[in-house]
C-alpha positions as CSV (number, residue, x, y, z in Angstrom):
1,X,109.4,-14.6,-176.6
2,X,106.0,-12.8,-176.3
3,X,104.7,-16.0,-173.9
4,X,107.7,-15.8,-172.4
5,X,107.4,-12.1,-171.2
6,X,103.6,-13.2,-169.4
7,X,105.5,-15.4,-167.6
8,X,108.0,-13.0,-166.5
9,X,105.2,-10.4,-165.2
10,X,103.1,-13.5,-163.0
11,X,105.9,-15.2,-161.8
12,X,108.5,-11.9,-160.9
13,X,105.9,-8.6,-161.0
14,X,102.3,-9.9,-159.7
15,X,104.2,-12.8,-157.5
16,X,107.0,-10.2,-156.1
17,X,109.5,-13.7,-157.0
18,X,113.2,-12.9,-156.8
19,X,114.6,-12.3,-160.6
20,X,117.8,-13.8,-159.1
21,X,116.1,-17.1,-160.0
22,X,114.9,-16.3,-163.4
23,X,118.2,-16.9,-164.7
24,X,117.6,-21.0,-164.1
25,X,114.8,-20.8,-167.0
26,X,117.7,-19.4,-169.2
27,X,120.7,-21.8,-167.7
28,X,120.1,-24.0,-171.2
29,X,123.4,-22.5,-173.4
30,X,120.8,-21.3,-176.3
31,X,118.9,-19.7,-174.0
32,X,122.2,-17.2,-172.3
33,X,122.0,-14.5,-175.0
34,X,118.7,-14.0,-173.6
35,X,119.2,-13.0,-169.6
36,X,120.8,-9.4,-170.7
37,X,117.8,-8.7,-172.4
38,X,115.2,-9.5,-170.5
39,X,116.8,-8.7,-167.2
40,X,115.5,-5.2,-166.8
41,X,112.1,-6.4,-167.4
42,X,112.3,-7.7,-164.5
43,X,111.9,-4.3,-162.5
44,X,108.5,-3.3,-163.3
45,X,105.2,-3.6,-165.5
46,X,106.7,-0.8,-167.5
47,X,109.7,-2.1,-168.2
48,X,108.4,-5.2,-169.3
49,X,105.5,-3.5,-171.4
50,X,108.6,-2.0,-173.6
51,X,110.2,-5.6,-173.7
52,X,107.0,-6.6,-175.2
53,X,106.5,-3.6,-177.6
54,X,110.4,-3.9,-178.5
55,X,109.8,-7.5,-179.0
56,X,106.7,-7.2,-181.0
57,X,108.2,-4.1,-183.4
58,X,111.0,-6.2,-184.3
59,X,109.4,-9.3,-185.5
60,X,107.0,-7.3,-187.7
61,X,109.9,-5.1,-188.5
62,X,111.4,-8.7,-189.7
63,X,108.3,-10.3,-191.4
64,X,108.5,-7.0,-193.4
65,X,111.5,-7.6,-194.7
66,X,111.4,-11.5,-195.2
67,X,107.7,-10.6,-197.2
68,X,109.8,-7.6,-199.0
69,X,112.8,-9.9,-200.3
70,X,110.0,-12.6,-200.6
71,X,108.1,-10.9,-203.5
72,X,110.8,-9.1,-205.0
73,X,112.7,-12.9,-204.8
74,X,109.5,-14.2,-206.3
75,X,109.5,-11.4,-209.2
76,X,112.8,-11.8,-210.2
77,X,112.3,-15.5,-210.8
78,X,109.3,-15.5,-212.6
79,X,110.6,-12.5,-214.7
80,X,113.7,-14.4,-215.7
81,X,112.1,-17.5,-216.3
82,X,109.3,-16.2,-219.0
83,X,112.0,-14.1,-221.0
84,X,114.3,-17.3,-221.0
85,X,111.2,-19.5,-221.9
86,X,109.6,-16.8,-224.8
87,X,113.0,-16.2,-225.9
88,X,113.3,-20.1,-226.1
89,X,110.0,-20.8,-227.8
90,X,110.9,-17.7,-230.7
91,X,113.5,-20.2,-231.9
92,X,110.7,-23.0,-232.3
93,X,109.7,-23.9,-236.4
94,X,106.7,-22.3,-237.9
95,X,105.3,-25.6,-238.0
96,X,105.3,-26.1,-234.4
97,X,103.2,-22.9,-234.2
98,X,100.4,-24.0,-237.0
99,X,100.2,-27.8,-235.1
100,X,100.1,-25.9,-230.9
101,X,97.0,-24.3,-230.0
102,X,98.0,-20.6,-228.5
103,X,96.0,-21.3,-225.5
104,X,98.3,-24.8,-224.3
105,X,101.3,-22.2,-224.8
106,X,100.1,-19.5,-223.3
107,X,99.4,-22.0,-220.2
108,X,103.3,-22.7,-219.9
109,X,104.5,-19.9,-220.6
110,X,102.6,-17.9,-217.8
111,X,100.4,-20.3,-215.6
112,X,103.2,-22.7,-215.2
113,X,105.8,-20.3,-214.6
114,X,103.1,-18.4,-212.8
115,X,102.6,-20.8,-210.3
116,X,106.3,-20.4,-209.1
117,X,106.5,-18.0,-207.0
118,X,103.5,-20.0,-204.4
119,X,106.1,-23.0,-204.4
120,X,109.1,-20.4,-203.3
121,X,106.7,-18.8,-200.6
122,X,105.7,-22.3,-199.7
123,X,109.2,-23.4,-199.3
124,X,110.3,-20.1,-197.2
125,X,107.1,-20.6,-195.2
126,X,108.5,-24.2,-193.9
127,X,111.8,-22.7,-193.1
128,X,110.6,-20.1,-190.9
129,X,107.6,-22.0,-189.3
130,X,110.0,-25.4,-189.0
131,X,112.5,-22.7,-187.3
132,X,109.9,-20.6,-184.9
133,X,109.5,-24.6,-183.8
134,X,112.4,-25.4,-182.1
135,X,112.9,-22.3,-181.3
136,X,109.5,-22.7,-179.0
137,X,110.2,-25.8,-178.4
138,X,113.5,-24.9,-176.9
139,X,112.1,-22.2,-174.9
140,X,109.4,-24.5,-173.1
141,X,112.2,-27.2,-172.6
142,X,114.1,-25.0,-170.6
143,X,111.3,-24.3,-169.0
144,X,109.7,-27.1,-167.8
145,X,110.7,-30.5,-169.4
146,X,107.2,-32.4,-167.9
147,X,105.3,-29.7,-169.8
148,X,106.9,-30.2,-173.1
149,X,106.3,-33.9,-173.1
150,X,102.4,-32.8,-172.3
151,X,102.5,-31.1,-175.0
152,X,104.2,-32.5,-177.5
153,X,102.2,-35.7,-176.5
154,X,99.0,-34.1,-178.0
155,X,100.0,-33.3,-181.2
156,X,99.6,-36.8,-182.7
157,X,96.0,-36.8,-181.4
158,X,96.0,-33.4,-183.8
159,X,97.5,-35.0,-186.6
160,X,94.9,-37.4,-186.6
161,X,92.0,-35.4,-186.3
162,X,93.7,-33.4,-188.7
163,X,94.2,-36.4,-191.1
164,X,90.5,-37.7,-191.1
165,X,88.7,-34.2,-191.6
166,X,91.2,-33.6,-194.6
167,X,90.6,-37.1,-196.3
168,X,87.0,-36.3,-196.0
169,X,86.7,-32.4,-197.2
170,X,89.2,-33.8,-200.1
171,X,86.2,-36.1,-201.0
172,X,83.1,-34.0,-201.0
């Protein structure tokens, strides 16, 4: 939303445009939820320097939370999984203890189960970065179609590049 709003104060505040027309960016039906909102913005810098700062508070108002329920997520998980695995391995022979070095234990019960939590984070991660996607992407279709297929044409290029200096800091 944030480029969204710069385009808002060129096109209908520095360019004087009527905001009649603004409403064709927004004519795509994922896109009408948005006209009430950014409607007033329209009017004036200040207007549209709220829209921004409203904008801006609530998606680090919202990363707050998602990082909040992330860790405490994460916590819970690990927590439960080390008392069900301890509680699991007290039930193991004597023997098995006298033959298993404490260190190769020690290892799966916390550096395994420790290493949890970075998969979970990963995994929400690609939800929300995989969702901010095509939600861009949306946005800049509605936009201007010829654009988007500029831009989406570059990122195999990317890709690439990104690919061979990869394979090559792997290496060294």
């Amino acid at each position: 939303l944030l480029p969204l709003t710069s385009k808002i104060f060129f096109d209908y505040i520095l360019l004087q445009r009527d905001p009649s027309t603004a409403t064709g960016i927004f004519s795509a039906w994922y896109l009408q939820w948005l006209i009430p909102i950014i409607q007033p913005a329209f009017s004036s810098v200040i207007s549209l320097v709220i829209l921004i700062l409203v904008a801006g508070g609530i998606t680090a108002v919202l990363e707050l939370v998602q990082s909040f329920l992330s860790m405490r997520f994460n916590q819970e998980i690990t927590y439960r999984l080390q008392t069900a695995l301890f509680t699991h391995v007290l039930r193991f022979p004597v023997s098995y203890f006298k033959n298993t070095q404490v260190g190769y234990l020690e290892s799966r019960l916390f550096g395994d189960v420790g290493a949890l939590p970075g998969l979970i984070s990963q995994m929400i991660s690609l939800i929300t970065t995989t969702f901010f996607l095509f939600f861009s992407l949306s946005i800049v279709l509605a936009i201007s179609i010829p654009l988007t297929l500029i831009s989406v044409s570059v990122i195999p290029v990317l890709l690439l590049i990104n690919w061979f200096f990869t394979t090559r800091l792997r290496s060294l």
